[in-house]
C-alpha positions in Angstrom: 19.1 2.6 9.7 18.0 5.5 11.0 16.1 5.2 14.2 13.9 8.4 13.3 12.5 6.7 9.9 11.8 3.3 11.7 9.5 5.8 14.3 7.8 7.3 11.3 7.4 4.0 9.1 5.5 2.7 12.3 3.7 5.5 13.1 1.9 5.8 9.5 1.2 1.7 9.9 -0.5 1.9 13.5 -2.6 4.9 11.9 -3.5 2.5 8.8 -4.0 -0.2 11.2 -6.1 1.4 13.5 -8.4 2.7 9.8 -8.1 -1.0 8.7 -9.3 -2.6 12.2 -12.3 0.1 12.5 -13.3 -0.7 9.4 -12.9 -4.6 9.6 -15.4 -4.1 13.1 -17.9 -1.9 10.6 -17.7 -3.9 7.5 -16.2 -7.3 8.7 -14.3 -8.9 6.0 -16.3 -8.3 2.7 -13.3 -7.2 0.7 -12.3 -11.3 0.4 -15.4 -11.7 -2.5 -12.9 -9.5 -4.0 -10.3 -10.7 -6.6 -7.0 -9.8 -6.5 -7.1 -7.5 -10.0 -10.2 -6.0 -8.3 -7.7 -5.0 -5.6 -5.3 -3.7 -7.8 -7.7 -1.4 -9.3 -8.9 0.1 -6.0 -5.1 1.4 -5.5 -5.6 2.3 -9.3 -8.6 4.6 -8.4 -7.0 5.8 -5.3 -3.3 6.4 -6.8 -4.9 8.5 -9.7 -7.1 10.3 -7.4 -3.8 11.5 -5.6 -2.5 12.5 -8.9 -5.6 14.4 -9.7 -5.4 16.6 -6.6 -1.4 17.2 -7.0 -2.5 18.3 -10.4 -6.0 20.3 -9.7 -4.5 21.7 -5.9 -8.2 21.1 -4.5 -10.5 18.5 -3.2 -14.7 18.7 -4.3 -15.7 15.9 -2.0 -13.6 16.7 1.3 -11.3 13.8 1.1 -7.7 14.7 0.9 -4.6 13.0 -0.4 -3.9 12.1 3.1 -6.5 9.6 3.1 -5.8 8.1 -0.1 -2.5 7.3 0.5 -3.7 5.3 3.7 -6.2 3.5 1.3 -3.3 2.5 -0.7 -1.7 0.9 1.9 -4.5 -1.0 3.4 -5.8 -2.2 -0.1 -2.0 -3.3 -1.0 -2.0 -5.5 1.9 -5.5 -6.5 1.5 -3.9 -7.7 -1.8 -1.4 -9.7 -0.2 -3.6 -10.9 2.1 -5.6 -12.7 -1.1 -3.1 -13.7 -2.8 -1.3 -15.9 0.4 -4.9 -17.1 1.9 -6.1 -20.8 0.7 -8.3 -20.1 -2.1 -12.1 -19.9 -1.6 -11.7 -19.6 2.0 -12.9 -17.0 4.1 -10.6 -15.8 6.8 -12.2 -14.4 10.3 -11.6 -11.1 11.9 -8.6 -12.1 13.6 -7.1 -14.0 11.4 -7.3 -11.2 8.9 -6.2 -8.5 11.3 -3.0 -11.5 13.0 -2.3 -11.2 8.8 -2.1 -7.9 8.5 0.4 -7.3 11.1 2.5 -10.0 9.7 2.4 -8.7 6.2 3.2 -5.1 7.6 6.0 -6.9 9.6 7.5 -8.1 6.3 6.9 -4.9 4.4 9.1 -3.1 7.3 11.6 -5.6 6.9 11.9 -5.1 3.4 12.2 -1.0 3.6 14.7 -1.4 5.9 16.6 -3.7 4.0 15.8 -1.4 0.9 16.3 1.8 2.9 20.0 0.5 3.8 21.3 0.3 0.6 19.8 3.4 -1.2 20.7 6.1 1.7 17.1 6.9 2.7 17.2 8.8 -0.8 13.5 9.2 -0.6 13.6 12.1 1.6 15.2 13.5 -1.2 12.9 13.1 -3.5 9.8 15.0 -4.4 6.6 14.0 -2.9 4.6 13.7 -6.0 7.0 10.8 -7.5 5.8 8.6 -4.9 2.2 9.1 -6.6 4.1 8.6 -10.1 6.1 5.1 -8.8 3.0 4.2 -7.4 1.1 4.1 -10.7 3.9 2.5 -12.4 3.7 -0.7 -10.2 0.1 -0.7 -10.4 0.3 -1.3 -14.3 3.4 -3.2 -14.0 0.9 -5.2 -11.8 -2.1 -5.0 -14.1 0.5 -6.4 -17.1 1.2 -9.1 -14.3 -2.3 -10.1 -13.9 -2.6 -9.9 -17.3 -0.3 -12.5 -17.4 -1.8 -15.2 -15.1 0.9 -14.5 -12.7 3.6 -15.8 -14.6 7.1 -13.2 -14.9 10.1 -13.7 -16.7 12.9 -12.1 -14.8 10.4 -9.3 -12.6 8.8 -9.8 -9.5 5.7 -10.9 -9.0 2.4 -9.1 -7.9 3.1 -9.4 -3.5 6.6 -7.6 -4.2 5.0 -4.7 -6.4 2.2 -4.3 -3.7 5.0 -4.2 -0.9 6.4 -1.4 -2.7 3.5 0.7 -3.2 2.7 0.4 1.1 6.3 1.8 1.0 6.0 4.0 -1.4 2.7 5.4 0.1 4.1 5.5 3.7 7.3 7.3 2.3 4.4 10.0 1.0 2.8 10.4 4.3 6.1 11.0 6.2 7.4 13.4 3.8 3.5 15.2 3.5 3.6 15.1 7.5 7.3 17.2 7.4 6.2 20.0 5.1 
């Protein structure tokens, strides 16, 4: 593994972190009234937003694909988040923020893992896929959904929103580079 991407990988999480934890202090935890699909289609909005902007080269409303990205991550593990608390159950501040660091702590875990056996061959590859992969595991996750949950041989909803935080934080590193 190469020591360089782990620096990276954590230094685009304790940005999202620090975004999530403001946030959480502003808002508190409203995002639990939301469903998991509702979830799914924030990263929708946010992934084609990215595309839009790779596509168009300019921004109307100031936001840039910078901050997109980072909404992708913290929505994906939002997501997560849902879909492992007990059901109708409001979880505090802490408890959401303690879960968030554990669910990053996994997602690390898995890129590593990951990272490993492909050869950190996302440095490799153009930024814009990322934005591409992304919306492919957001309607694999809508077909999921769709489905009640149930897969026959894929993964399930938790592994395709792991992938997108990766994905997303892959983006960043490479957008922070050029």
């Amino acid at each position: 593994m190469n020591p360089k991407t782990l620096q990276q990988h954590e230094a685009v999480f304790k940005q999202c972190k620090s975004l999530f934890e403001q946030k959480t202090m502003d808002y508190g935890t409203a995002w639990q009234i939301m469903r998991p699909s509702s979830i799914t289609d924030q990263i929708f909005i946010k992934a084609q937003r990215i595309r839009t902007l790779e596509e168009k080269g300019h921004s109307l409303v100031g936001e840039g694909i910078d901050n997109e990205y980072i909404g992708i991550i913290n929505y994906a593990i939002m997501g997560i988040i849902q879909l492992n608390k007990p059901s109708n159950h409001e979880l505090s501040k802490d408890q959401v923020i303690e879960m968030h660091n554990k669910i990053y702590g996994e997602i690390k875990s898995l890129m590593i893992k990951k990272n490993t056996d492909y050869g950190e061959v996302w440095r490799k590859m153009r930024i814009k896929t990322f934005t591409d992969l992304i919306l492919m595991k957001i309607k694999r996750t809508k077909q999921i959904e769709e489905n009640q949950g149930k897969t026959i041989v894929s993964e399930g909803i938790e592994a395709n929103y792991q992938d997108m935080v990766n994905y997303a934080i892959f983006a960043l590193i490479r957008r922070s580079e050029k």
